[in-house]
N, C-alpha and C positions, 0 to 999 in steps of 0.2 A: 442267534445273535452273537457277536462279537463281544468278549471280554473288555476289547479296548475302548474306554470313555472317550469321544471326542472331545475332550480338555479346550476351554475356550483360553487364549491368551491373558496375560496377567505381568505387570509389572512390579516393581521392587517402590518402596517409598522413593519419590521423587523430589520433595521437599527437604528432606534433610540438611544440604549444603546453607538451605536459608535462613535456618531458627538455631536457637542455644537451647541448654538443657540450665542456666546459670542458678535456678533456684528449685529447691525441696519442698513439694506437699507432702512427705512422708507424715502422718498421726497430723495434718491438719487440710483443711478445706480451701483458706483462705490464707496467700500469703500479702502482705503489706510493704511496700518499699516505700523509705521517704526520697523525697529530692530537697535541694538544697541551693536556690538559688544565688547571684550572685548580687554587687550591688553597682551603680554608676559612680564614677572618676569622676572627684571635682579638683576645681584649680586651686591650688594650697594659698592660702589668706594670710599673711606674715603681723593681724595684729587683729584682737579679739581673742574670744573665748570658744570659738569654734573653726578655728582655722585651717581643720579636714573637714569641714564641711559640718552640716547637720546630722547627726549619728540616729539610725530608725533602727527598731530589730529584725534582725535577718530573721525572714520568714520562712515556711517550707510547705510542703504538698506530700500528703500522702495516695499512693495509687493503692488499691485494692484488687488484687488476681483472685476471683475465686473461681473454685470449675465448676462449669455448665454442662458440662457432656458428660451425661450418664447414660452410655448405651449399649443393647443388649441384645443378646437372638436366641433362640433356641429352636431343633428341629427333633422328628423321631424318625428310624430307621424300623421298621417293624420287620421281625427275622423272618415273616416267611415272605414277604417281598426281596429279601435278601437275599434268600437261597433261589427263590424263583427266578429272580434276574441275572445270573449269570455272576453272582456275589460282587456285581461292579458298586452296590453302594458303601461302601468302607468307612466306617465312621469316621477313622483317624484322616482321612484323605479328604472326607468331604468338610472337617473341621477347616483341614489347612487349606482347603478351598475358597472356604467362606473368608477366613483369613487375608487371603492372598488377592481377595475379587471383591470385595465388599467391605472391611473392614479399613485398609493403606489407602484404597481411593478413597473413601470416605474422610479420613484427616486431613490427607494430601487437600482434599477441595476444600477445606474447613479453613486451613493454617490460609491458604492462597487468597479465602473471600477474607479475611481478619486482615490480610497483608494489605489487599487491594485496600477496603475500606478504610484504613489509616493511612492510606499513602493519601488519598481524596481527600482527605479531614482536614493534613495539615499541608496541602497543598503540593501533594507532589504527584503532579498528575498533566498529563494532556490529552487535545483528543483530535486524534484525523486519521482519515485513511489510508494505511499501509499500502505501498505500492515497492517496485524494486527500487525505483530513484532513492524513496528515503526512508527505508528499511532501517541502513547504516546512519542517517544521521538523526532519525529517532532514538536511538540507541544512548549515542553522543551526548542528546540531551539530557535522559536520565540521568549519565555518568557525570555532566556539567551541574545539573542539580544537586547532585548529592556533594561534589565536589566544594560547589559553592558551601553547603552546609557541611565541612570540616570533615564527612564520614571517609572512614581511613580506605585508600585505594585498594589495599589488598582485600580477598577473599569477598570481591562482591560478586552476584552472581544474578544472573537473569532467568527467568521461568518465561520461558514464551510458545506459542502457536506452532501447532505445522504449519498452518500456514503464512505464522509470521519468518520460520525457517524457512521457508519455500524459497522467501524473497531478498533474504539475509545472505545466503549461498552462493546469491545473482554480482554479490560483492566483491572482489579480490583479496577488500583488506579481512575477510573471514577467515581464520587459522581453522584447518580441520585437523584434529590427534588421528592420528593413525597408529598404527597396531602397539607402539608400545607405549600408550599412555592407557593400559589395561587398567589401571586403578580409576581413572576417570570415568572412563565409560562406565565403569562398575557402579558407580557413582550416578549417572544419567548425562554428565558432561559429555556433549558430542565437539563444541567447538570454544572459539574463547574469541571474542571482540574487546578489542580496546581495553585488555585486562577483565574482564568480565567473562566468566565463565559460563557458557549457552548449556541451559537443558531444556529438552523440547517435553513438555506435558499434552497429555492429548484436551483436546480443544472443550471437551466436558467438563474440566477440572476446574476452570477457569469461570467467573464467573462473564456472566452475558456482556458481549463487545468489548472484551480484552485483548491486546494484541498478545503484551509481557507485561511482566512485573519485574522491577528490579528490587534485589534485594541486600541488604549486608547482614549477615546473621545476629550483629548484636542487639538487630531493633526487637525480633520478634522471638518471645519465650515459649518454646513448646512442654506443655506438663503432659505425663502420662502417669497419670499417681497409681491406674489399676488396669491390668491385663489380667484375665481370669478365666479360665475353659476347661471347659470337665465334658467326658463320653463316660456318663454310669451305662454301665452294661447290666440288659436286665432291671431298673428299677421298678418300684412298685405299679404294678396295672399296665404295664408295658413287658411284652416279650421281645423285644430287641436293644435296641440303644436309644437315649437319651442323652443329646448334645447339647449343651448351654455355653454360652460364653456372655462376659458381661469386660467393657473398657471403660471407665472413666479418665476425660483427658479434654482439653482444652488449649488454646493458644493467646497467648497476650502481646500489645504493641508497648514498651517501656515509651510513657510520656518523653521522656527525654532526648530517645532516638528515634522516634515518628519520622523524622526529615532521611533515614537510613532507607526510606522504604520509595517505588515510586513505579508508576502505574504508568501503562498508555492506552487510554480506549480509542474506538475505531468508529463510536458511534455516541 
């Protein structure tokens, strides 16, 4: 048998350009933000004892972030499997395996259904069928939604389909980066619409009959309070290795920037 693993493909975190890091579970579980609402303009009254109006107390709302995702793996390598196969199972390879295959996808599709979900909630959503005619001005409308709701034009950015890219491409007005926008692609950034930055996610990530998601990072808060992975060599009752790894991490929609967020289903 051949030494060399047929290594299955594997991508980089995909999500990142869409979430914030803005707040600390370090030593707690559960972080708290208040909001702070504002109040209504009335017509100034030039005689009376309330002539700014009726004065009520400014009230407020507190949100509660606390993480839900506690999760974990563990495998065993038994050494005379190890030696007998040609030493292709390498503990520290098959950690960053799991890592690389299993672990990024896994967030990646978590943060995306949190995204979608809060885009539906507070109404930033449509729904039809993707074709090349209006690929581009499905797009538009995202940007016109959000726009409507004051989110700042820069750093917005879109999570969509191959085969919502398929038909995006069919467009003129699509910018494609070529070779020296290396940091972008590094990024998953293949092209950029109407200031919107396109990364193409494979079509699994997504939950069921999504075209994209748009996004602007300040709506959605990604926590990763614990990343933790150990290969004991040798422990107790086992003659080879012992791989454990455990992440706790979760993603929140700030009440206030729900409208930052905004969906297209196809179905």
């Amino acid at each position: 048998y051949s030494t060399k693993v047929d290594e299955r493909f594997k991508l980089k975190s995909l999500t990142e350009l869409g979430i914030n890091r803005d707040y600390d579970w370090s030593g707690v579980k559960t972080v708290s933000i208040w909001s702070i609402p504002t109040v209504a303009m009335n017509d100034y009254t030039r005689t009376g004892l309330a002539r700014y109006g009726t004065a009520a107390e400014l009230q407020d709302t507190k949100q509660d972030m606390t993480l839900s995702r506690d999760r974990s793996f563990t495998f065993t390598i038994d050494k005379g499997n190890y030696n007998e196969q040609m030493m292709v199972k390498n503990a520290g390879k098959a950690l960053a395996r799991q890592i690389d295959e299993v672990i990024v996808p896994e967030v990646d599709t978590y943060r995306l259904a949190t995204m979608s979900a809060a885009a539906i909630a507070s109404g930033g959503t449509a729904t039809a069928a993707i074709t090349a005619s209006n690929a581009y001005s499905s797009l538009l409308k995202g940007g016109e939604y959000m726009s409507d709701n004051k989110v700042p034009l820069t750093s917005r950015v879109a999570f969509v389909t191959p085969s919502y890219y398929s038909f995006i491409k069919q467009d003129n007005s699509f910018i494609r980066y070529g070779d020296s926008s290396q940091a972008m692609l590094r990024n998953g950034v293949i092209g950029e619409v109407d200031g919107v930055k396109i990364v193409v996610v494979p079509s699994s990530y997504f939950p069921a009959d999504t075209a994209f998601i748009m996004a602007h990072p300040a709506a959605t808060v990604a926590a990763s309070k614990l990343e933790d992975y150990k290969t004991h060599d040798n422990p107790p009752g086992i003659n080879g290795w012992l791989v454990e790894g455990r992440i706790i991490y979760d993603a929140f929609v700030l009440n206030n920037k729900n409208k930052a967020l905004y969906t297209h289903k196809i179905a």
